[in-house]
C-alpha positions as CSV (number, residue, x, y, z in Angstrom):
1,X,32.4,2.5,-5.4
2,X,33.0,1.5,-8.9
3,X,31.8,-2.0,-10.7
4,X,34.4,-3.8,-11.5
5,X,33.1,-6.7,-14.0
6,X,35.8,-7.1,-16.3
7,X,37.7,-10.3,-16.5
8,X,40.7,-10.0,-15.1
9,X,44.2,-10.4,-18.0
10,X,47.8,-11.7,-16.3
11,X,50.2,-9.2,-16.7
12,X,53.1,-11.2,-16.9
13,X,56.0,-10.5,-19.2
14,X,53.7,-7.4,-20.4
15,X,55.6,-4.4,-20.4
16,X,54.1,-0.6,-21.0
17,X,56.5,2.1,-20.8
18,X,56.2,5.5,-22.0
19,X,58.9,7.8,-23.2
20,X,58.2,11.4,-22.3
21,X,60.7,13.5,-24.1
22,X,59.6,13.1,-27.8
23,X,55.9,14.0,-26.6
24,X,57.6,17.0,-24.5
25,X,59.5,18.4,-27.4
26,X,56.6,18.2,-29.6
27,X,54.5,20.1,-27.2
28,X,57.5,22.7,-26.2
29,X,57.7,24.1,-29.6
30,X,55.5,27.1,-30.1
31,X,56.3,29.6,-32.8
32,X,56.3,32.4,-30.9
33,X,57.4,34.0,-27.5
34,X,53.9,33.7,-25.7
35,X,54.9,32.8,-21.9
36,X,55.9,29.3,-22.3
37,X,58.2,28.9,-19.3
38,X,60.8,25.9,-21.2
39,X,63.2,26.6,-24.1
40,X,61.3,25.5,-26.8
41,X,64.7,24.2,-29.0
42,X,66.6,22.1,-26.1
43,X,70.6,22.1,-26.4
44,X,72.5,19.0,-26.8
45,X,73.0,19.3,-22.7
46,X,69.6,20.0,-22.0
47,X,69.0,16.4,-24.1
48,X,71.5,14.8,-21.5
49,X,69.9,16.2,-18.0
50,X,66.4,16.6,-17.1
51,X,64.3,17.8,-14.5
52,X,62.3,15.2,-12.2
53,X,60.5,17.3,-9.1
54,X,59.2,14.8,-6.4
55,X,56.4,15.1,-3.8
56,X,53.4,13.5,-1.9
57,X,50.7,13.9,0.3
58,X,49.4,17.4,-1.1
59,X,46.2,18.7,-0.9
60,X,43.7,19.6,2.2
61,X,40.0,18.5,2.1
62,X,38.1,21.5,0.4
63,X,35.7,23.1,3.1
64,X,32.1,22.9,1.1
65,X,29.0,21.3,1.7
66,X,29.9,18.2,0.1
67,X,32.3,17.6,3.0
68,X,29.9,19.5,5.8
69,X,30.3,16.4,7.7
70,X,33.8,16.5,7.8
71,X,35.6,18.0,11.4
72,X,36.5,21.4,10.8
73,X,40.0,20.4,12.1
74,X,40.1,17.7,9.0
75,X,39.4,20.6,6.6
76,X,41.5,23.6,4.3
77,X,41.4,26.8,7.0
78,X,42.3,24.3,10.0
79,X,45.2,26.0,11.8
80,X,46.8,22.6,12.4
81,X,46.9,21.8,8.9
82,X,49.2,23.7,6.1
83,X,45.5,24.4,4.0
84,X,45.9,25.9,0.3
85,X,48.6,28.2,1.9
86,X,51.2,25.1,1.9
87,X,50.0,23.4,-1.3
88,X,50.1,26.4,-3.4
89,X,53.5,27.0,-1.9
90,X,55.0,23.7,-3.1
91,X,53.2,24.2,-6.6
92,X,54.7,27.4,-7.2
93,X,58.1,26.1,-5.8
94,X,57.7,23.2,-8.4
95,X,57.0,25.4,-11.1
96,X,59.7,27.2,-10.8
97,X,62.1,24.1,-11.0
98,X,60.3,23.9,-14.9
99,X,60.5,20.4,-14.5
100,X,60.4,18.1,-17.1
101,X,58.1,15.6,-15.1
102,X,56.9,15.6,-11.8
103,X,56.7,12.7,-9.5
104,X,53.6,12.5,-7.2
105,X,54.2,10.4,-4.1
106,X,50.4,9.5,-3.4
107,X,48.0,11.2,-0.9
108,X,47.5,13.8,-3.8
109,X,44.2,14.4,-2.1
110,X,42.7,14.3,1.3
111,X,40.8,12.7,3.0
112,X,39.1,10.0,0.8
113,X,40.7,11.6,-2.9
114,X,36.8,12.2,-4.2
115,X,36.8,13.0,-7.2
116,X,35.2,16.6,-6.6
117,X,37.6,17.6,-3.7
118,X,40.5,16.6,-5.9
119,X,38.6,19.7,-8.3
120,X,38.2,21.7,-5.9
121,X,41.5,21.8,-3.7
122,X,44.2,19.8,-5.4
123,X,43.2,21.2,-9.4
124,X,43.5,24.9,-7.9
125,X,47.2,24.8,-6.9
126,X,48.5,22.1,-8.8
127,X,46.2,22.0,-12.1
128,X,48.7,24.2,-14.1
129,X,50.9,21.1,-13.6
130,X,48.7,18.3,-14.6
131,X,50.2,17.6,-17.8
132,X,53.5,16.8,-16.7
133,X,52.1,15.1,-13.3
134,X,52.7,11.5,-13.3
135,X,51.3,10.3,-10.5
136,X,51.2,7.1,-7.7
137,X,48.4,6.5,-5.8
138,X,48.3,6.5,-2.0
139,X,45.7,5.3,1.3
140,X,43.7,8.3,1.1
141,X,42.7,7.6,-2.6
142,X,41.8,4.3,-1.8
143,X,40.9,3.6,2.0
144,X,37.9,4.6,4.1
145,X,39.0,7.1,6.6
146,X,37.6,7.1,10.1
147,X,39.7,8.7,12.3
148,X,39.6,12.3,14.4
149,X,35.7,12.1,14.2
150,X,35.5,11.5,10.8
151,X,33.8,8.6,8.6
152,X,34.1,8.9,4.8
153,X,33.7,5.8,2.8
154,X,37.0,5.1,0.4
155,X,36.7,5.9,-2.7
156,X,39.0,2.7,-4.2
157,X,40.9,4.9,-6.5
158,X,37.5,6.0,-8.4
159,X,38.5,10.0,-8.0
160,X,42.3,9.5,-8.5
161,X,41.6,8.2,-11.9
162,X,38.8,10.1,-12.8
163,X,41.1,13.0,-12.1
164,X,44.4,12.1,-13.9
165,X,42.8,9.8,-16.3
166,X,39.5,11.9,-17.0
167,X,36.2,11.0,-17.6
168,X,32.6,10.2,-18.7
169,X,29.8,12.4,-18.2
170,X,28.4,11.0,-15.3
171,X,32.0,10.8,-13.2
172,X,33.0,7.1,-14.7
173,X,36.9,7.1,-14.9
174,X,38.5,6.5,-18.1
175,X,40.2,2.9,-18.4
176,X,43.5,4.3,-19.0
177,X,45.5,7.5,-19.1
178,X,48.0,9.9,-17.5
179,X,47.2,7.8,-14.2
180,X,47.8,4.6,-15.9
181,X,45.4,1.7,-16.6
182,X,41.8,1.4,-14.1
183,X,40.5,-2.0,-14.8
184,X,40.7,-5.4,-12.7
185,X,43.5,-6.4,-14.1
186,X,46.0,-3.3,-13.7
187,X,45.6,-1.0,-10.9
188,X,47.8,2.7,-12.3
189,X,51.0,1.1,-12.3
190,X,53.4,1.9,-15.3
191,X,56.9,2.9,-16.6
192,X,58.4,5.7,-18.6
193,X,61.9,7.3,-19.9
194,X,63.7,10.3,-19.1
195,X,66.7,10.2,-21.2
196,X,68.9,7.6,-20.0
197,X,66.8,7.1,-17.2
198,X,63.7,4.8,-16.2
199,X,61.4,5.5,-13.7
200,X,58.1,3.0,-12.3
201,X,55.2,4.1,-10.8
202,X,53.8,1.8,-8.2
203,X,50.2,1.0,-6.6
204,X,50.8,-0.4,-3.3
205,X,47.5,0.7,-2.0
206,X,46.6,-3.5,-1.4
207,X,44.1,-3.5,1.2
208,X,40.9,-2.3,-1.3
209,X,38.5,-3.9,-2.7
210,X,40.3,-2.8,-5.7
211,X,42.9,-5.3,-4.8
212,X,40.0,-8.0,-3.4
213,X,41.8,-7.0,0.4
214,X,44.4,-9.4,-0.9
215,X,48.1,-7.9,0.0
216,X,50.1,-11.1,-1.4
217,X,53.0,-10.7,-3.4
218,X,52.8,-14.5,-4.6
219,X,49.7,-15.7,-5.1
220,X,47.5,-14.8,-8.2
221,X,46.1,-12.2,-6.7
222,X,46.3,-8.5,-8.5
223,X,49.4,-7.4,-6.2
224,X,50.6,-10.4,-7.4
225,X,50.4,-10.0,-10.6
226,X,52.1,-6.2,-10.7
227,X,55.0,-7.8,-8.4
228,X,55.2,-9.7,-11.7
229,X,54.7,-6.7,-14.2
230,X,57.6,-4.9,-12.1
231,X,59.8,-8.2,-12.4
232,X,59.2,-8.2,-16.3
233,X,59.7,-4.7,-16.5
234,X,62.9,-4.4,-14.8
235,X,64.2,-7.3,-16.8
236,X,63.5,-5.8,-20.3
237,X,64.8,-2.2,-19.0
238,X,67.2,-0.9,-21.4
239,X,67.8,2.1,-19.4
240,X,71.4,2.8,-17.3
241,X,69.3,4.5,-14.3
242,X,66.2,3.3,-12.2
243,X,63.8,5.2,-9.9
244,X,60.7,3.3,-8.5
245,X,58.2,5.0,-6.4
246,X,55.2,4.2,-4.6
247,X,53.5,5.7,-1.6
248,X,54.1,3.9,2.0
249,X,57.5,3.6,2.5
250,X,59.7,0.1,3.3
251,X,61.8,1.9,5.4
252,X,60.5,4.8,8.2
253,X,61.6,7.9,9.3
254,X,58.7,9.1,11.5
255,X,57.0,8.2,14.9
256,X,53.8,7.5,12.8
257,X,55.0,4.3,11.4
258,X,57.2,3.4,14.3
259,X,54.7,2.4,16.9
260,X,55.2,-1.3,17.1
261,X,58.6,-2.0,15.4
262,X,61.7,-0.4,15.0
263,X,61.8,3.1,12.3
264,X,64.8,0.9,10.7
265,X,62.9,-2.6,10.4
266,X,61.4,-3.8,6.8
267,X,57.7,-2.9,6.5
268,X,57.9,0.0,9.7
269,X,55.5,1.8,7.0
270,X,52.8,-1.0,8.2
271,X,51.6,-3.8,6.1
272,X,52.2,-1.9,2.4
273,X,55.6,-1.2,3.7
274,X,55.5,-5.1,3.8
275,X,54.5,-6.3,1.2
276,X,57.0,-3.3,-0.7
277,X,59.6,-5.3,0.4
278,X,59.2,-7.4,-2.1
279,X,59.5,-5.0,-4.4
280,X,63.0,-3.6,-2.7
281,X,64.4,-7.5,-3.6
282,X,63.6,-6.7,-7.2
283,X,65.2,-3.2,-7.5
284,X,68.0,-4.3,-5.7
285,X,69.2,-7.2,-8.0
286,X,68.6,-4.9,-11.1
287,X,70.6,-2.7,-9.2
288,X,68.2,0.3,-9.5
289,X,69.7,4.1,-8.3
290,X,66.5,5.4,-6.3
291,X,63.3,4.7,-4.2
292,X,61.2,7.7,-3.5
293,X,58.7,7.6,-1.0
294,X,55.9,9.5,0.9
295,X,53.2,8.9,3.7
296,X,55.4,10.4,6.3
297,X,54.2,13.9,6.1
298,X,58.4,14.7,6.6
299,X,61.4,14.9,4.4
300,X,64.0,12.1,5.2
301,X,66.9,10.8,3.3
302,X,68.1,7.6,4.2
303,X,71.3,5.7,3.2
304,X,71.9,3.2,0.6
305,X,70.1,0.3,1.8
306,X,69.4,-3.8,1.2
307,X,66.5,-5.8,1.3
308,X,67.0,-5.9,4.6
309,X,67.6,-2.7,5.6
310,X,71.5,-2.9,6.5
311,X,73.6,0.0,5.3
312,X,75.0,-0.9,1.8
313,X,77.5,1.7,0.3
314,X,78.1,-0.3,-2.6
315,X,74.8,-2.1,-4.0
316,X,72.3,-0.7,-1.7
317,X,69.3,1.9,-2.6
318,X,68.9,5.3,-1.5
319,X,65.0,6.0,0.0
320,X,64.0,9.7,-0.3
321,X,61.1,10.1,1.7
322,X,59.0,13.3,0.7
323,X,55.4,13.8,2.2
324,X,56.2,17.6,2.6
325,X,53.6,18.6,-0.3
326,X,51.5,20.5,2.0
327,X,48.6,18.9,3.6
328,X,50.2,18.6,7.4
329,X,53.2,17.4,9.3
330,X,54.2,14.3,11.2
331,X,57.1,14.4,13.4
332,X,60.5,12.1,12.4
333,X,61.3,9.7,15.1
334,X,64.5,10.4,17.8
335,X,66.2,8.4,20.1
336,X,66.7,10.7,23.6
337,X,70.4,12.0,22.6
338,X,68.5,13.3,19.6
339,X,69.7,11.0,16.9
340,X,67.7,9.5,14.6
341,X,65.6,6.2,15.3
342,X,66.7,4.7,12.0
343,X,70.3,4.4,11.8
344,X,69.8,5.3,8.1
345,X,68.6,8.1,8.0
346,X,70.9,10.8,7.4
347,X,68.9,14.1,7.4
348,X,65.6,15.0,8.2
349,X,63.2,17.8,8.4
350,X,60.0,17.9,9.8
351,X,59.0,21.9,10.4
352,X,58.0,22.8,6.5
353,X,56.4,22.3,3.5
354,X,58.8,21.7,0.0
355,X,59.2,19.5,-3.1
356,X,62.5,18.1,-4.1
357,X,64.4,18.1,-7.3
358,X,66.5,15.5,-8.9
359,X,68.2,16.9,-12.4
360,X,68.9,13.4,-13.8
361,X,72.2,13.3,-16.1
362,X,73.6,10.6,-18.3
363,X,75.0,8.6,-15.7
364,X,73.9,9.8,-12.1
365,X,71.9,12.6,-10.5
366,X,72.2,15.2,-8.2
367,X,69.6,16.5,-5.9
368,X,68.2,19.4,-3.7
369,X,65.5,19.9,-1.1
370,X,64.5,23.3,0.8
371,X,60.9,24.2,2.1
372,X,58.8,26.6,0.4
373,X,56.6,27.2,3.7
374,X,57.2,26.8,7.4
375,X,54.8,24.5,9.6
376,X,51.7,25.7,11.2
377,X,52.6,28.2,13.8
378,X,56.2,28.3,13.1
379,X,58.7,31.1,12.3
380,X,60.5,31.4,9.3
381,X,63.7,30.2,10.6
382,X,61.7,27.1,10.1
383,X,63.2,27.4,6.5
384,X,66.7,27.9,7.0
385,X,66.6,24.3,6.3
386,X,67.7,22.1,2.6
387,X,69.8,19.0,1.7
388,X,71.5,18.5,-1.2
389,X,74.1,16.2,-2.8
390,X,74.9,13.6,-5.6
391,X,75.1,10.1,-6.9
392,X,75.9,7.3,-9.7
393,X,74.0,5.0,-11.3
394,X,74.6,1.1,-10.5
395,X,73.1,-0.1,-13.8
């Protein structure tokens, strides 16, 4: 576990957003024909629409000695699990969307995120990505896990960020980076711009020692103080269109989360679906277009919603649930007749492994979802499955 000695800084009213499509064009410019898969002199339509591929909970636990201890059932090659099979599956499905960012949804690595697994399972599908990754972190980068026989320590974000962000010579993460900033004071939350759109990657992962166990949204603790950030940022958005994403979602779709309370309740996701709640109030009175979500290993879209969680065709926000990235499957949650526990959700899919894409235009965005792999033991009509459709920005 990392030392973590610097004084914490208030990040209120302090703002960081980056813009991605200068740095993209500068990089998509090579002088000759030599395999690079984008169009290296965008037309004026290709400056008004872009690419955003979305996705979460990824990558199985590498089978080496490192993780010896480790159930085989846990581990890539586990017939229960979807194993490199799955994750190269959605990373090849991504890469031929030749996005202009992707989206990751947290859970990027299993179990515990170490910083050698993430090298050895998550870098081999998804490394030819990396550079237009921009990731959120989720549980299994920052929480013990000791379930199914298993008990490895959590890793409080140390091989997430020493991952995206790189690092020193003896595994110490860089302070900032692709990740966003690693220090006391800012735990890998931050903003950039697609075109006329911005987009905010969350940390919701509250219950660390990262976050001193402290899962307030009020008090001066460090959630706290990026409920804050997010306030600030949202109020000096210049930006028609809004997507926030973090990992737990507010709002459920599976039988995972739905134990104790109702798929359709605020929080269902357990207590960082809480505490996201707070974060919901915010999008909602700056009237932001989309919340993308993972932890559910299932795809779910769900209808506009309010803080609340009441259906709200007018102000409300779409939740796009997609844990589908390859590591295994959880099961969405039905009523007996077969419809869906929460009201909201409007489709579903639960048998396969696939990434969506959302092509973001001036003023709304259209969408698409279809598996790249059926489910452990399933046959291909597993993947006769996709969703697609369309919306308008409320900003």
């Amino acid at each position: 576990m990392r030392s973590r000695t610097r004084k914490i800084s208030l990040l209120v009213g302090a703002v960081v957003a980056t813009t991605l499509v200068g740095a993209a064009a500068a990089v998509a410019a090579p002088a000759i024909d030599n395999g690079w898969p984008y169009d290296s002199a965008p037309t004026a339509h290709d400056a008004e629409t872009y690419t955003l591929a979305a996705v979460g909970d990824i990558a199985c636990e590498p089978d080496d000695d490192e993780n010896a201890s480790t159930p085989g059932s846990l581990k890539c090659g586990s017939p229960s699990l979807g194993g490199y099979d799955a994750e190269f599956a959605t990373a090849k499905q991504t890469e031929a969307m030749k996005p202009d960012a992707v989206a990751l949804l947290g859970d990027e690595q299993y179990e515990v995120g170490k910083l050698s697994d993430f090298e050895a399972s998550f870098e081999q599908a998804w490394g030819g990505l990396k550079f237009l990754e921009r990731p959120a972190p989720g549980n299994h980068e920052y929480y013990p896990y000791v379930k199914k026989g298993d008990n490895e320590a959590g890793q409080n974000g140390s091989g997430y960020f020493a991952y995206f962000n790189g690092h020193d010579q003896s595994g110490t993460p860089n302070t900032s980076g692709q990740a966003g900033d690693d220090t006391e004071g800012a735990q890998g939350w931050y903003s950039y711009d697609l075109g006329n759109w911005h987009i905010v990657s969350l940390n919701v992962e509250c219950n660390s020692p990262a976050f001193q166990n402290d899962c307030s949204t009020t008090d001066g603790g460090l959630l706290a103080q990026e409920t804050r950030w997010l306030a600030a940022d949202l109020k000096s958005n210049q930006q028609q269109c809004t997507i926030a994403y973090w990992h737990q979602p507010t709002f459920s779709s599976t039988t995972a989360s739905t134990a104790t309370v109702p798929a359709s309740a605020v929080g269902a996701g357990g207590q960082e679906g809480q505490v996201a709640d707070a974060w919901w109030k915010l999008l909602y009175a700056n009237h932001a277009t989309l919340v993308l979500n993972g932890h559910e290993h299932a795809y779910a879209r769900l209808k506009p919603m309010d803080p609340t969680g009441a259906y709200d065709p007018k102000k409300g926000i779409p939740e796009f649930i997609v844990g589908t990235g390859g590591e295994a499957l959880d099961t969405l949650a039905k009523n007996a007749d077969g419809s869906f526990a929460n009201p909201n959700v409007v489709t579903g899919y639960d048998q396969g492994f696939g990434t969506m894409k959302l092509t973001l235009k001036q003023h709304g965005y259209s969408f698409s979802y279809a598996p790249a792999l059926q489910g452990p033991g399933l046959g291909t009509s597993a993947l006769a499955y996709s969703d697609s459709g369309s919306g308008d920005c409320r900003g």
